[in-house]
C-alpha positions as CSV (number, residue, x, y, z in Angstrom):
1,X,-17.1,-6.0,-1.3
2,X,-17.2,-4.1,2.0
3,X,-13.4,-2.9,1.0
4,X,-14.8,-1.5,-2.1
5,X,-17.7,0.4,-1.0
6,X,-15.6,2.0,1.8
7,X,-12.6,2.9,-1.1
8,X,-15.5,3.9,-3.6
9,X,-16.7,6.1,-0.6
10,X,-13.8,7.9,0.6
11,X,-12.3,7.8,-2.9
12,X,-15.7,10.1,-3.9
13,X,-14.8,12.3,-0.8
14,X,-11.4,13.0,-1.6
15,X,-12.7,14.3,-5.8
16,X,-15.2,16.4,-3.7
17,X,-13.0,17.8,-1.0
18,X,-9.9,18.5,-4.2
19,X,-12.7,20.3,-6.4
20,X,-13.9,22.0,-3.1
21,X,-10.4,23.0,-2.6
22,X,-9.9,24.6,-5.8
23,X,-12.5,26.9,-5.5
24,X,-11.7,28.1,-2.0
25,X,-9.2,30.9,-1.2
26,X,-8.8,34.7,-0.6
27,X,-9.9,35.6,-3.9
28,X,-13.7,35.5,-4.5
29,X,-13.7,34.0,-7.5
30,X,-17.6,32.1,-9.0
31,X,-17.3,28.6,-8.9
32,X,-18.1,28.1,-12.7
33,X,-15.6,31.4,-14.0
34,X,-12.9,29.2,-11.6
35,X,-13.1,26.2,-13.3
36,X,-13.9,27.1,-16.7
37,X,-11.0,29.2,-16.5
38,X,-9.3,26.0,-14.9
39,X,-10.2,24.0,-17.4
40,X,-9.8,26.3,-20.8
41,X,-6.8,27.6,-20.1
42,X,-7.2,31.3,-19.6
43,X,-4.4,33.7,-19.8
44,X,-6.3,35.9,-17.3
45,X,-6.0,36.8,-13.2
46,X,-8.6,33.8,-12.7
47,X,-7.0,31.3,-14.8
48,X,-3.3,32.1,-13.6
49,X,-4.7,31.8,-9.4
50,X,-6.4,28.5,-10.7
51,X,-3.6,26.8,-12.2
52,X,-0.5,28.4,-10.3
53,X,-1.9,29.0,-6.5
54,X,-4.8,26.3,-6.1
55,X,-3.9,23.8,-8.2
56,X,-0.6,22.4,-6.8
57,X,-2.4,23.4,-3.6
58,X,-4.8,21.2,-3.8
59,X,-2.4,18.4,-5.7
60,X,0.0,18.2,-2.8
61,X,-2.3,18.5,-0.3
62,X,-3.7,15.0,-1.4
63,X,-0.5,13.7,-1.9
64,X,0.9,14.6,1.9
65,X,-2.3,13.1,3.3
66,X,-2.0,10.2,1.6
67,X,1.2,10.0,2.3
68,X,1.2,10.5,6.2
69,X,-1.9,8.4,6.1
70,X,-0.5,5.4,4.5
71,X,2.6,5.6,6.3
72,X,0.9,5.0,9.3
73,X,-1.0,2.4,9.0
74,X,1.8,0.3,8.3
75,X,3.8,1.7,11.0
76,X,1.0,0.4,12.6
77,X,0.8,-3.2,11.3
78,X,4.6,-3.5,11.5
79,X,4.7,-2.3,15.3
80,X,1.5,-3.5,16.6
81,X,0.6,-0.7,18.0
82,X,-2.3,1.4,17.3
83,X,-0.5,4.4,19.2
84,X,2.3,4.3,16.2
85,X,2.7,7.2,13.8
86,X,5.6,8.4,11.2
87,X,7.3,10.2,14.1
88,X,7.6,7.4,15.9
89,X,10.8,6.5,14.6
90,X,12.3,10.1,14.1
91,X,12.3,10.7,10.3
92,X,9.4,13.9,10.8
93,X,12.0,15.5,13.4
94,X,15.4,14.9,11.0
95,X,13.6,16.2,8.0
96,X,12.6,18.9,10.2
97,X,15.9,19.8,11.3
98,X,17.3,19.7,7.6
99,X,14.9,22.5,6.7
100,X,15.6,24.9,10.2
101,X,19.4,24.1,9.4
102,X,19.0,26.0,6.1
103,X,16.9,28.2,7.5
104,X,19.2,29.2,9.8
105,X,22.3,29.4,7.7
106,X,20.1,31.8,5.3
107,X,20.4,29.0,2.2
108,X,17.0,29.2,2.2
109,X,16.6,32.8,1.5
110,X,19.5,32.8,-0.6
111,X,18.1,29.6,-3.4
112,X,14.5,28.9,-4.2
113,X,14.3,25.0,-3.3
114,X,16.9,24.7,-0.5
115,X,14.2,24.2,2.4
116,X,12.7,21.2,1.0
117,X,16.2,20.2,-0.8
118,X,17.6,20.3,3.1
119,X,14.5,18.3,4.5
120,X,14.6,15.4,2.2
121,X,18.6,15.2,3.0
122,X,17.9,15.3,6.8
123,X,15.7,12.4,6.1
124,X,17.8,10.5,4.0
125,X,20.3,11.2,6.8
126,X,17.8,10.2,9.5
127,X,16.8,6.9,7.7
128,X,20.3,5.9,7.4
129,X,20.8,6.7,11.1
130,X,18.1,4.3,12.1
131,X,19.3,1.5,10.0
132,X,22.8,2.2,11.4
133,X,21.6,1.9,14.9
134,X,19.0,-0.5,14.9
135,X,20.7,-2.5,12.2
136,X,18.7,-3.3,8.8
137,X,17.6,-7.0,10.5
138,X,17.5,-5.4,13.9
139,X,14.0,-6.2,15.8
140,X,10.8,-4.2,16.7
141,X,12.4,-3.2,19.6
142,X,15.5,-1.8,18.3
143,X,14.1,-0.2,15.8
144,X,11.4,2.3,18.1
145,X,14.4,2.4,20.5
146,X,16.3,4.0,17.2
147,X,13.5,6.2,16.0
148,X,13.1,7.3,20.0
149,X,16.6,8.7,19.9
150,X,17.1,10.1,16.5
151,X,13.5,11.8,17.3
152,X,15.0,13.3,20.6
153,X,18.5,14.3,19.1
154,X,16.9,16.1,16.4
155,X,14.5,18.1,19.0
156,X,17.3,19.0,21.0
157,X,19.4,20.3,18.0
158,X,16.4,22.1,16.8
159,X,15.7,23.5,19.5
160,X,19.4,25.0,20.4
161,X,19.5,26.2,16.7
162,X,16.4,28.4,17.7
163,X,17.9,28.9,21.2
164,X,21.2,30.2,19.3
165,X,19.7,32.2,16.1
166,X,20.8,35.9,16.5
167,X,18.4,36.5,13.8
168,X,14.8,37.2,15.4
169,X,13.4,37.3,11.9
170,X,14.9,34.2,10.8
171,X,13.4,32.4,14.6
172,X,10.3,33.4,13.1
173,X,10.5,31.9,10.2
174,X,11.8,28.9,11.7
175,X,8.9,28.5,14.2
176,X,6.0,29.6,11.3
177,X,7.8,26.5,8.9
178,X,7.5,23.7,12.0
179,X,3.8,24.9,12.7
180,X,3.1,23.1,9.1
181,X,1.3,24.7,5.9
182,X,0.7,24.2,2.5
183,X,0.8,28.1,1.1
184,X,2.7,29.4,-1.6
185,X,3.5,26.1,-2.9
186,X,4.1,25.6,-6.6
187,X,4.1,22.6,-9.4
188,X,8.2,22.9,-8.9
189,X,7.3,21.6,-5.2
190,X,5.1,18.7,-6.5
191,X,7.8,17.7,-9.0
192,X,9.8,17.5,-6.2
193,X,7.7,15.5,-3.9
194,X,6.0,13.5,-6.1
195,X,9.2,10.7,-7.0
196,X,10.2,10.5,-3.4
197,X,6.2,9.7,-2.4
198,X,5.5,7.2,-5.2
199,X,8.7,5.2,-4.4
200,X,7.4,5.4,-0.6
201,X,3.8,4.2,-1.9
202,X,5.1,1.3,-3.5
203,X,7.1,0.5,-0.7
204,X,4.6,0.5,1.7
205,X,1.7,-1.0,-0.6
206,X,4.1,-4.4,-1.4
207,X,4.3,-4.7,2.8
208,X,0.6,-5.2,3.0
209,X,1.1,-9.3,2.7
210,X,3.9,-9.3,5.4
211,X,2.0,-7.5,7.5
212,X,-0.9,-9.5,7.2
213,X,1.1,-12.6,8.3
214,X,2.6,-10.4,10.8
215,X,-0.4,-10.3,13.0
216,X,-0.4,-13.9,14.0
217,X,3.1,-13.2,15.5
218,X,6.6,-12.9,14.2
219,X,7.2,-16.8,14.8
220,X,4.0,-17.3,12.8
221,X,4.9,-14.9,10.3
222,X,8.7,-16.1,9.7
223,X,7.2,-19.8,9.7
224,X,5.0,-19.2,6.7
225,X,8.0,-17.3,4.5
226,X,7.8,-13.7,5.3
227,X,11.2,-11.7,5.3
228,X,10.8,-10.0,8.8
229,X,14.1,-8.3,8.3
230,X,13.3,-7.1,4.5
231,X,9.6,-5.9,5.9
232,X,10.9,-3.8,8.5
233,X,13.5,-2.6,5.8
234,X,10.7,-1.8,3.2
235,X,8.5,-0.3,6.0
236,X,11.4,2.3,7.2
237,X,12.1,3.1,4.0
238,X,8.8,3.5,2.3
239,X,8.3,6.2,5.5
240,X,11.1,7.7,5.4
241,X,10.5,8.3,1.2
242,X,7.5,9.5,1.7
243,X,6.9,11.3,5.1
244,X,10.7,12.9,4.4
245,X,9.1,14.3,0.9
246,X,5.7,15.3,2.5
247,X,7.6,17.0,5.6
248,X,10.5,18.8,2.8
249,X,6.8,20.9,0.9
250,X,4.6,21.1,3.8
251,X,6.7,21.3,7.1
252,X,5.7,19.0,10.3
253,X,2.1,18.1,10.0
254,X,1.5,16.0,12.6
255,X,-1.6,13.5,13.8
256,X,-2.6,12.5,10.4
257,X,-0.8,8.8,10.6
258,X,-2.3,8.4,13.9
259,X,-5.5,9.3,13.6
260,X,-6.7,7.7,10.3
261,X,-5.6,4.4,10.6
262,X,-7.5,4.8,14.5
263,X,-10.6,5.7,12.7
264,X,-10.6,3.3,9.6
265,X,-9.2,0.0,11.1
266,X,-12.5,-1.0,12.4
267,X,-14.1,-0.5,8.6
268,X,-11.9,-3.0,7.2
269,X,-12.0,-5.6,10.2
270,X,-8.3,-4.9,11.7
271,X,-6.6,-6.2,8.4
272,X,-3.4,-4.1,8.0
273,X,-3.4,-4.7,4.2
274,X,-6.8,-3.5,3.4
275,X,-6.2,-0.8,5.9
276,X,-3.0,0.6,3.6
277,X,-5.4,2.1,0.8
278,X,-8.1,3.1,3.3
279,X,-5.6,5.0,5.2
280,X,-4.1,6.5,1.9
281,X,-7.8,8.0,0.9
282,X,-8.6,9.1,4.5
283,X,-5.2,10.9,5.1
284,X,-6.1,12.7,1.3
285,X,-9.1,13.5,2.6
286,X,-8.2,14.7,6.2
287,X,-5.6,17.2,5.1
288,X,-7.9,18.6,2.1
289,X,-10.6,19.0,4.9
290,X,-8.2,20.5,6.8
291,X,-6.5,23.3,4.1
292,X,-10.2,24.2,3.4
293,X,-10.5,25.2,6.7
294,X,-7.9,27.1,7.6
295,X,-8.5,29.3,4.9
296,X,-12.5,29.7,5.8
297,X,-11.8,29.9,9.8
298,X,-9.6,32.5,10.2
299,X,-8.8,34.3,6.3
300,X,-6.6,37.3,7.6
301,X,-4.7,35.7,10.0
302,X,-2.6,32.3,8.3
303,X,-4.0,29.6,10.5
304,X,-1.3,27.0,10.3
305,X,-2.4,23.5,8.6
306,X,-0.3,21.8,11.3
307,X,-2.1,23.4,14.4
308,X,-5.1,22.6,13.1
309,X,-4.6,18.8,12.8
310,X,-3.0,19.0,16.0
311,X,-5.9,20.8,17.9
312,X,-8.4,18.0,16.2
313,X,-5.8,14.9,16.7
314,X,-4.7,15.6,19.9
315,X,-8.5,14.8,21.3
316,X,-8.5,11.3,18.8
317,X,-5.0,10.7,20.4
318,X,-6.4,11.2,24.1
319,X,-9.6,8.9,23.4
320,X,-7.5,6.1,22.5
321,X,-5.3,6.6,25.3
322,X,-8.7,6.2,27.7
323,X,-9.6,3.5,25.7
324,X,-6.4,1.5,26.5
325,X,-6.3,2.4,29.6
326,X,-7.3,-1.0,31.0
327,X,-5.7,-3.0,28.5
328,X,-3.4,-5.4,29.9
């Protein structure tokens, strides 16, 4: 019951913060003209902004925080480790590099959808690199170890790519993309995301048992028929599905995975399964919260969604640092 008041809650949050989001942008445009025009189908100025600009806006912007949110939570219940997110094991940084390596090469400029094409195949290419390294039945251990270096490799390849680029301009763009942001998207860019993410979802949602059973210990959690090997293989590649497709659209959004789960877990008594959906809402509503505000804060001058998160999850991140602090 306490589940379903909390989902009820944050569910009615997210349908405020999405309508809130459609009728918030550089246009001044009355509440009741956007969404009649919205909802009727108007050929004009209003009801192209609606349903082109702030509609798949406000679609994928849901669909990345629910994403990153629910991918951390059960990075979090697989790793036992509240300090876990979905860079943790590297798939943020390869999908990142994917998108500055067309960038670079000018593919990006040169087809319409070969930034996010590029990110999802540095992720798929990241993923495999994990599996490869830390084996598909390889332990916890292996597999942070695995995300620790592919995360590293792709930060230092990034970073000579930008270190190399004779192209000032295309440094730029490079930079802007990694800061994270969710303008000028299109429906062609939630058709693109939206497969990868529900195949992630599902991944992730089935895990909930196993890592239920996880938290009395792997022993405990072998003993009573749980898969350890298939729930870290359903875990890494529900992320990597879905943080590879929200980081291909949006660019490296950071803190989400982190801070949500932080905030929620003690809602739904430090059960990793009810956590999942929780986590899903709350990342929805986080990054919603958060386009809304960097176009109120600063209008005229393209406030980043990623340095936003990161100037309001670095401080969570800290806190549970001093927290831990005298854990054992």
């Amino acid at each position: 019951m306490r589940l379903a008041r909390l989902s009820l809650l944050l569910g009615a949050l997210v349908g405020g913060l999405f309508v809130a989001s459609l009728l918030t942008g550089v246009a001044a445009v009355d509440p009741v003209t956007a969404l009649r025009a919205l909802l009727t189908g108007g050929e004009g100025p209003v009801g192209i902004v609606m349903r082109e600009i702030r509609l798949p806006r406000a679609i994928l912007a849901a669909m990345v925080g629910a994403s990153l949110g629910l991918s951390g939570a059960a990075l979090q219940g697989l790793l036992r480790n509240p300090m876990a997110e979905p860079g943790v094991i590297g798939i943020s940084a390869a999908a990142g590099l994917g998108a500055v390596l067309a960038l670079h090469s000018g593919l990006a400029a040169a087809f319409a959808f070969a930034l996010p094409a590029a990110a999802l195949a540095g992720a798929l290419m990241g993923v495999g690199a994990i599996l490869f390294l830390a084996g598909a039945g390889g332990g916890t251990l292996a597999l942070i170890l695995a995300g620790v270096a592919l995360s590293a490799l792709c930060s230092a390849v990034t970073a000579l790519v930008l270190n190399l680029s004779p192209n000032p301009f295309a440094a730029q763009d490079i930079v802007f993309w990694m800061m994270g942001s969710l303008a000028d998207v299109s429906f062609s860019h939630v058709l693109l995301a939206a497969p990868l993410m529900a195949v992630g979802g599902v991944l992730l949602w089935r895990a909930g048992p196993g890592l239920e059973a996880l938290t009395l210990g792997e022993e405990a959690a072998a003993s009573m028929g749980v898969s350890l090997a298939r729930l870290r293989l359903s875990v890494v590649l529900g992320t990597a599905a879905a943080v590879g497709a929200a980081t291909a659209v949006a660019g490296t959004v950071g803190f989400v995975g982190l801070v949500v789960p932080h905030v929620l877990r003690p809602l739904v008594g430090a059960h990793p399964a009810r956590l999942l959906p929780a986590s899903a809402l709350g990342g929805a509503a986080l990054v919603l919260a958060a386009d809304i505000a960097v176009r109120l804060v600063l209008p005229g001058q393209d406030l980043k969604l990623g340095v936003l998160l990161a100037l309001v999850g670095a401080p969570v991140f800290l806190h549970l640092i001093w927290r831990l602090r005298g854990t054992p």
